[in-house]
C-alpha positions as CSV (number, residue, x, y, z in Angstrom):
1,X,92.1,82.2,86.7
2,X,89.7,83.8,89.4
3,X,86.2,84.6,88.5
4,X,84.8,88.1,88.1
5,X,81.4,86.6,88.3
6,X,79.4,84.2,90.2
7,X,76.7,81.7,89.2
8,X,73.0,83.1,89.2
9,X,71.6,80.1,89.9
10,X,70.7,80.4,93.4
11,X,70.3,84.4,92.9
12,X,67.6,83.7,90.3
13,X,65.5,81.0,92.8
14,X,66.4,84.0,95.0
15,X,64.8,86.2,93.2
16,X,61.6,84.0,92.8
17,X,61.1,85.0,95.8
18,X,59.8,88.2,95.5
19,X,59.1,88.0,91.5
20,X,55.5,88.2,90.9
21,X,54.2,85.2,88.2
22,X,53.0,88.0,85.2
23,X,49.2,87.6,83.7
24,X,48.6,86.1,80.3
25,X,47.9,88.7,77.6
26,X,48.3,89.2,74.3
27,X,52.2,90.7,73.4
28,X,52.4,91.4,70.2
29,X,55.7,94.1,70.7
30,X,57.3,90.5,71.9
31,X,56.6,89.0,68.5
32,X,57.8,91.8,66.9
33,X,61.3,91.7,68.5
34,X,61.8,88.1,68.0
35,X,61.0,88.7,64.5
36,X,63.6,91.1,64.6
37,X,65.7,89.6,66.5
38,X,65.8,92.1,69.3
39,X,66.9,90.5,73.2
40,X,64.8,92.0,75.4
41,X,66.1,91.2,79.2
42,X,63.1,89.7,81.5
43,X,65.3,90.7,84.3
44,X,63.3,92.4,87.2
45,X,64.8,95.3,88.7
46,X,64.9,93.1,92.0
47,X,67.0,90.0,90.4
48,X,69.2,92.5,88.7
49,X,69.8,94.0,92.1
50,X,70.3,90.4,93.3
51,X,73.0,89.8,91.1
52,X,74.6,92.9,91.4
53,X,74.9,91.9,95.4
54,X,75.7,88.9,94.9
55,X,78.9,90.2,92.7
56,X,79.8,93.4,94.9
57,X,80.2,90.7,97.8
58,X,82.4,88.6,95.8
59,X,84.3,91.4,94.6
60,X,84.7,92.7,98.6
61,X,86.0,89.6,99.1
62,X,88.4,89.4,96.6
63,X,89.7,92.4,97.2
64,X,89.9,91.9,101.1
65,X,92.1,88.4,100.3
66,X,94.2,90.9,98.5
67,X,94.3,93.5,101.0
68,X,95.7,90.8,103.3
69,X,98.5,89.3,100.8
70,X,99.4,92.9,100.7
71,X,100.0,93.5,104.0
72,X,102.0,90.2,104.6
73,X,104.5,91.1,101.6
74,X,104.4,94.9,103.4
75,X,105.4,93.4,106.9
76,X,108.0,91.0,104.9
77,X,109.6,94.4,103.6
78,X,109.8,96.3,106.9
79,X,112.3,93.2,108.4
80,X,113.6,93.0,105.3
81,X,114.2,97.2,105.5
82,X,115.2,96.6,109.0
83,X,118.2,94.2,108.1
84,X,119.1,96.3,105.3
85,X,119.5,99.1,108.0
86,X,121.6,96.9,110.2
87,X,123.6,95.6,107.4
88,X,124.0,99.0,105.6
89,X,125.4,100.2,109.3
90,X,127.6,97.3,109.5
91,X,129.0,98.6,105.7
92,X,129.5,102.5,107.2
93,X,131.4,101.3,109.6
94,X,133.4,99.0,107.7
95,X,134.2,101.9,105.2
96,X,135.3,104.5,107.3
97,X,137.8,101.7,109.1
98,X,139.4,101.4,105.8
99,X,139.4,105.2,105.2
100,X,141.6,105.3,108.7
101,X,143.7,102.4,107.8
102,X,144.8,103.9,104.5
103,X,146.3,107.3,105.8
104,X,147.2,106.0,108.8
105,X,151.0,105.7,107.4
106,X,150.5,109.1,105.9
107,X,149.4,110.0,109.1
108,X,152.3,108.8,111.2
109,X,154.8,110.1,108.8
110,X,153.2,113.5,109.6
111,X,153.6,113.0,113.6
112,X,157.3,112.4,112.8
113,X,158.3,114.9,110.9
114,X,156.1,117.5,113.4
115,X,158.0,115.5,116.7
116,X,161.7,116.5,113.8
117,X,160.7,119.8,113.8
118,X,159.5,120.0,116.9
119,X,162.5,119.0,118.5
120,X,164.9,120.8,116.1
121,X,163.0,123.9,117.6
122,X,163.8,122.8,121.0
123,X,167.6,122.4,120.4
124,X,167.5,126.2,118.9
125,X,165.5,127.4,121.9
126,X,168.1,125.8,124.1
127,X,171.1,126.6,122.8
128,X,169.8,130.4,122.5
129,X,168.9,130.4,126.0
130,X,172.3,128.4,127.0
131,X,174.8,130.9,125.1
132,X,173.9,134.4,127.1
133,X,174.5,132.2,130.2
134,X,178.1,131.1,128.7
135,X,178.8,134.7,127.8
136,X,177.6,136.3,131.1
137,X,179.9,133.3,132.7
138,X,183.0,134.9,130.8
139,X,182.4,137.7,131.8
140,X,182.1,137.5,135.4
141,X,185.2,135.3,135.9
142,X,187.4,138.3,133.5
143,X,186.2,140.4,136.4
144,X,186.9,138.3,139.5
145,X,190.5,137.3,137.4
146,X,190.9,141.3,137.6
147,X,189.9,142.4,140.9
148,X,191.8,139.4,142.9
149,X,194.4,138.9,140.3
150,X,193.7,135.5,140.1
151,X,193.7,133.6,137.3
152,X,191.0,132.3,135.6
153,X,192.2,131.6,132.2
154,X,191.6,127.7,132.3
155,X,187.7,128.1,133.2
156,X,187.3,130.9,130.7
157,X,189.3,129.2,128.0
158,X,186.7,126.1,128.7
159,X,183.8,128.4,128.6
160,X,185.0,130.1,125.1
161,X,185.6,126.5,123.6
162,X,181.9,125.0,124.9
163,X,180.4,128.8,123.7
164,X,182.0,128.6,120.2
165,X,181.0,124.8,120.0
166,X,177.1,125.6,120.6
167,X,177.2,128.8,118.7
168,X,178.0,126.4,115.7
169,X,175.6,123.9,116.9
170,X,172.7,126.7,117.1
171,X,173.6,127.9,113.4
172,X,173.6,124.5,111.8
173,X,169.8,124.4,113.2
174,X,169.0,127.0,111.9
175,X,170.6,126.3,108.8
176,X,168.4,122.7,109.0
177,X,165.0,124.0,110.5
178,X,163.6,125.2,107.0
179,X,164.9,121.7,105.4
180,X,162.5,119.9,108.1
181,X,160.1,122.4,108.1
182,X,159.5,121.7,104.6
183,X,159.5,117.9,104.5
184,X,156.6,118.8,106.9
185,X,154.8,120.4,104.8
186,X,155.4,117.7,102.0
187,X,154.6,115.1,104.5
188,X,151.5,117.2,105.2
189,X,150.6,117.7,101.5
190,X,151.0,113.8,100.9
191,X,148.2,113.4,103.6
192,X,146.1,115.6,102.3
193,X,146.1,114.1,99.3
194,X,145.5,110.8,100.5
195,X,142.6,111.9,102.9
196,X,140.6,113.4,99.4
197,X,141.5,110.4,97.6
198,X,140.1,107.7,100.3
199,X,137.7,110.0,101.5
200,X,136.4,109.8,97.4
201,X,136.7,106.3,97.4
202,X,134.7,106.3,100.6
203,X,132.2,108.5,99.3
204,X,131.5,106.2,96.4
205,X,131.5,102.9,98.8
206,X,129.1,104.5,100.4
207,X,126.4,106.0,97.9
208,X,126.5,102.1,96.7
209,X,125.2,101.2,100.4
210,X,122.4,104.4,100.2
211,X,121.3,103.0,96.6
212,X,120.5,99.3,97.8
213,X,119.2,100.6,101.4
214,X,116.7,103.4,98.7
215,X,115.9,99.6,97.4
216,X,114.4,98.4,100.4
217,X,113.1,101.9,101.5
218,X,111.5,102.1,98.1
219,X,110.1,98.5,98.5
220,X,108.6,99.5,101.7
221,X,107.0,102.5,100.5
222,X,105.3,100.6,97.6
223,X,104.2,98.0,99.8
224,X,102.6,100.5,102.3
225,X,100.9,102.4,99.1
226,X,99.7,98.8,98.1
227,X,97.9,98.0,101.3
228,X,96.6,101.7,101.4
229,X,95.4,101.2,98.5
230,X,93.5,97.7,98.6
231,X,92.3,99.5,102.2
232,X,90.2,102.2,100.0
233,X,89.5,99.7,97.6
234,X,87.6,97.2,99.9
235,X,86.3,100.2,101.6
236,X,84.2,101.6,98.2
237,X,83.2,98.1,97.9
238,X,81.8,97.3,101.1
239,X,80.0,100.7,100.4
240,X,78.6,99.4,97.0
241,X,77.3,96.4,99.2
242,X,75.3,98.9,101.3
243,X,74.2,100.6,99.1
244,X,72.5,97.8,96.5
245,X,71.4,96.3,99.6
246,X,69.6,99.9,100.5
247,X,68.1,99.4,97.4
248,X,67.1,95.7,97.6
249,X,65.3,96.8,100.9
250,X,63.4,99.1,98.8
251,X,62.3,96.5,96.2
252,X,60.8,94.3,99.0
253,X,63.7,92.0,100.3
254,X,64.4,90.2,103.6
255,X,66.7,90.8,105.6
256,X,66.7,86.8,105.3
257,X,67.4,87.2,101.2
258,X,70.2,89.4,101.8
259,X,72.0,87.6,104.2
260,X,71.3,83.7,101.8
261,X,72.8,86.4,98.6
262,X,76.0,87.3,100.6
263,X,76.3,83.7,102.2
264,X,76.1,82.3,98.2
265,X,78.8,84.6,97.3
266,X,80.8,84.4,100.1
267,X,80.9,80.5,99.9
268,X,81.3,80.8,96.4
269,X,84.8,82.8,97.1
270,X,85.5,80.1,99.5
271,X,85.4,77.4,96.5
272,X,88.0,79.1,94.9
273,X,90.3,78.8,98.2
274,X,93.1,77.1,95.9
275,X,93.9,80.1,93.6
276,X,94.5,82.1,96.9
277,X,97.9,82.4,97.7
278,X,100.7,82.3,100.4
279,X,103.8,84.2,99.9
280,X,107.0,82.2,99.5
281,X,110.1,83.6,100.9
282,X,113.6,82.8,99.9
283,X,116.9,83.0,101.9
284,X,120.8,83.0,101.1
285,X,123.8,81.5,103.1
286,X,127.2,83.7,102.0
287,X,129.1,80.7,103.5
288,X,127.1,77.6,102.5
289,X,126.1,79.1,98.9
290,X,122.9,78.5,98.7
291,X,118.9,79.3,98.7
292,X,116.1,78.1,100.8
293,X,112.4,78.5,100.5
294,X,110.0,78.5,103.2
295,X,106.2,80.1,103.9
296,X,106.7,80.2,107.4
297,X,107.3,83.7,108.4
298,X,109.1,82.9,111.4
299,X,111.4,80.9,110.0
300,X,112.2,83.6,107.4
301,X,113.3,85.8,110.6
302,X,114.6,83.3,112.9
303,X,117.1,82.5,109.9
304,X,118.1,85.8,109.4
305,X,119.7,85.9,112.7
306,X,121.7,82.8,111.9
307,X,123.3,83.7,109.0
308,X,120.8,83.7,106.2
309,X,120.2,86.8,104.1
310,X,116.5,87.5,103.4
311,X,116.3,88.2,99.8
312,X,112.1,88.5,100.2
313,X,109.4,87.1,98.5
314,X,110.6,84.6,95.9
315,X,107.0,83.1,94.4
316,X,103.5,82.4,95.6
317,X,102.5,78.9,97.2
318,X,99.1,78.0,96.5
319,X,96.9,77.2,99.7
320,X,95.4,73.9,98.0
321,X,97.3,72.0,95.2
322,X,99.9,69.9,94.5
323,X,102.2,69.8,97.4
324,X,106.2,70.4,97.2
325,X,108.1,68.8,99.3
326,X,111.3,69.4,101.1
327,X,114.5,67.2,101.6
328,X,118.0,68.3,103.4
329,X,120.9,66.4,102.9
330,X,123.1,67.3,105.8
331,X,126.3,65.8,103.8
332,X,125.4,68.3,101.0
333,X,124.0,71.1,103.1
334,X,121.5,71.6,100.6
335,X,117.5,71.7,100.0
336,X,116.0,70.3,97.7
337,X,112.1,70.7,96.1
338,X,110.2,68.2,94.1
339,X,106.5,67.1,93.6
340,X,107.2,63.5,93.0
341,X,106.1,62.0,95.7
342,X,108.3,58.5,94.8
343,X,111.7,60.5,94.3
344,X,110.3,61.9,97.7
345,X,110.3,58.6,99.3
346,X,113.3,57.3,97.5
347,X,115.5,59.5,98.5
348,X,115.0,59.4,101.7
349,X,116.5,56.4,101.8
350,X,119.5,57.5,100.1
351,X,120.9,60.3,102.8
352,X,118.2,63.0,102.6
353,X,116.2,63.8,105.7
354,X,112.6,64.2,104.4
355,X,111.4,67.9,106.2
356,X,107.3,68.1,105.0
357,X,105.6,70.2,102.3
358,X,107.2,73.1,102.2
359,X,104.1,74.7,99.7
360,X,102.1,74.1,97.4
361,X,102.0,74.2,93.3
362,X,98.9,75.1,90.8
363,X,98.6,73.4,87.3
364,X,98.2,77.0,86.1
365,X,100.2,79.6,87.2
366,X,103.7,81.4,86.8
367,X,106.3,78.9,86.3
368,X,109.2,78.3,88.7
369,X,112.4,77.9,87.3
370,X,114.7,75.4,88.0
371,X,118.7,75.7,87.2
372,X,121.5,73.3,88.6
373,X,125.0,74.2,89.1
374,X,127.6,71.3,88.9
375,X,130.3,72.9,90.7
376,X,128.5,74.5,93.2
377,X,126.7,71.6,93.5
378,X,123.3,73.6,94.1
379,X,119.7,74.0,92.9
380,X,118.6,77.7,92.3
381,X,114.7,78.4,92.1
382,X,113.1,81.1,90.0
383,X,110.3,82.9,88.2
384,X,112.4,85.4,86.9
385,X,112.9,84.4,82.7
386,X,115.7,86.5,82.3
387,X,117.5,85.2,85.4
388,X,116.9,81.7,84.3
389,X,118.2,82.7,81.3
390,X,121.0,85.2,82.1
391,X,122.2,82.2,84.7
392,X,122.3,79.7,81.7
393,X,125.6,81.3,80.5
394,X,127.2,81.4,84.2
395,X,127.5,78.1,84.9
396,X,124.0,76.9,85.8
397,X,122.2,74.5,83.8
398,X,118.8,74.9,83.0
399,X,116.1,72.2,84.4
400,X,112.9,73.4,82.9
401,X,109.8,74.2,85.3
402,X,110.1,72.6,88.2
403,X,106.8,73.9,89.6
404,X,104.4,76.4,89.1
405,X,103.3,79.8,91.7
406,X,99.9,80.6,92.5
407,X,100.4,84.4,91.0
């Protein structure tokens, strides 16, 4: 648990320094309020002022470690944005290729029954334009058979029997064309159907995407507010600082006495490096099935490109305290996390490849989960209580704390 104070100790020998020893009188008032039992502070002014320095540093401090834990998760949800963008692209894309694969048959059944009509049109046009061309060739060989007396009644007779052929051609079209017009028009209704149906279904695919891509927008929006935030905090408090030390200035001090105050408080925010924290980011292979935890940032990203989904920031590591250490066993594909420093050694001797401290853990702090899955084979890490519980009737079993996160 962090302090919100620091010792006086060295702010009282501090204020010593420009204290002045009082004169021996007679203070009766002083009798009177121990009689009483009335506190009255001996304080100066000065060694208040002191302390109240010596606390507006710490506090600046504090809040600047903060600040800077802020903007780490902040840059951690911009990639994490990013990829969502990508993915979310990736999904839009995948969607509206299943929208086009589902009407395609409707579509193509449409095409056909157009290229029916289409062509049933034709024949009429054809055989409209074909039968003035019979008649008018009738006609012209009755008058050649009649002004040379030769005859022609063979030719004509063919011409008759090919007219009256396509004249019952050209009215069995037309009998047919509104029969394929309107299995067009079914054909066309079917598709339009489909295309509000899929393009429904598509519409709800896709407002699933927005929602978990508003996820990540949100996250990043918070996070940026969060930094902005801690920004103006540190700012009013390195103000405060200023401004007691205006005052301190007016009470007599050195600029040597400021600067040993702020140096005590400052090395006193220093001592308690081990409740500061590192942000611990966790990973998930679709193919593999499983987690992996890491503080280094880089590796966070450089996974992501290889088929890890970044799933953020998992826990906290402390930056002093018991380590946790990191095994792969490249039979198993798996991680796996431990702060026994003997199972750390014995099992590398039994197929695991030992990879380092991965981060640290705090006697007190939030407790990290631990849950094992026997058919999966897998450990799964978390300091989510409802998840640990939740996954404890899926399936996992549940392993107690495994270790604990600075925050």
């Amino acid at each position: 648990m962090k302090k919100t104070h620091i010792t006086l100790a060295t702010v009282a020998a501090l204020a010593a320094a420009i204290a002045v020893a009082p004169v021996a009188k007679a203070d009766v008032p002083s009798k009177l309020n121990e009689a009483r039992g009335i506190v009255v502070s001996n304080e100066s002014a000065a060694a208040k002022l002191n302390a109240d320095l010596a606390k507006a540093v710490y506090y600046a401090q504090n809040g600047t470690q903060k600040r800077a834990a802020a903007l780490i998760i902040y840059d951690s949800t911009k990639v994490e944005l990013a990829n969502a963008k990508a993915k979310a692209a990736a999904q839009i894309t995948a969607i509206d290729a299943e929208y086009e694969a589902a009407i395609k048959p409707f579509v193509d059944a449409v095409k056909l029954e157009e290229k029916a009509v289409a062509d049933q049109l034709a024949m009429i046009a054809d055989a409209e334009k074909t039968i003035p061309e019979f008649e008018k060739k009738i006609n012209e060989l009755n008058v050649v058979a009649g002004v040379t007396g030769e005859s022609k009644s063979a030719e004509i007779a063919a011409y008759e029997a090919n007219l009256s052929t396509l004249k019952a051609e050209l009215a069995d079209l037309k009998e047919g064309l509104p029969f394929k017009q309107q299995d067009l028009k079914d054909k066309q209704d079917q598709l339009n159907a489909k295309k509000e149906y899929e393009a429904a279904v598509a519409a709800q695919k896709k407002e699933l995407v927005a929602r978990e891509l508003k996820n990540y927008e949100d996250a990043v929006v918070a996070a940026e507010l969060e930094v902005k935030e801690w920004t103006e905090a540190v700012a009013i408090l390195e103000k405060e600082i200023e401004t007691i030390k205006l005052n301190l200035v007016k009470e007599g001090l050195t600029e040597d006495q400021l600067r040993a105050i702020i140096a005590q408080a400052q090395a006193e925010v220093k001592a308690e490096k081990t409740v500061s924290s590192t942000a611990v980011y966790r990973l998930y292979n679709e193919g593999l099935k499983v987690h992996l935890y890491t503080t280094d940032f880089n590796e966070y990203n450089v996974l992501n490109e290889r088929g890890w989904r970044q799933e953020g920031v998992a826990f906290n590591s402390a930056t002093e305290g018991t380590p946790v250490y990191r095994l792969y066993n490249e039979g198993l594909k798996v991680h796996l996390y431990t702060t026994d420093a003997n199972e750390y050694a014995v099992l590398a001797t039994r197929g695991w490849r030992q990879e380092g401290v991965a981060f640290n853990s705090v006697k007190e702090g939030k407790p990290v989960y631990r849950l094992y899955n026997e058919g999966l084979k897998k450990h799964l890490y978390t300091t989510d209580a409802n998840e640990y519980a939740v996954l404890a009737t899926r399936g996992w079993k549940q392993e107690g704390v495994a270790f604990n996160s600075a925050n």
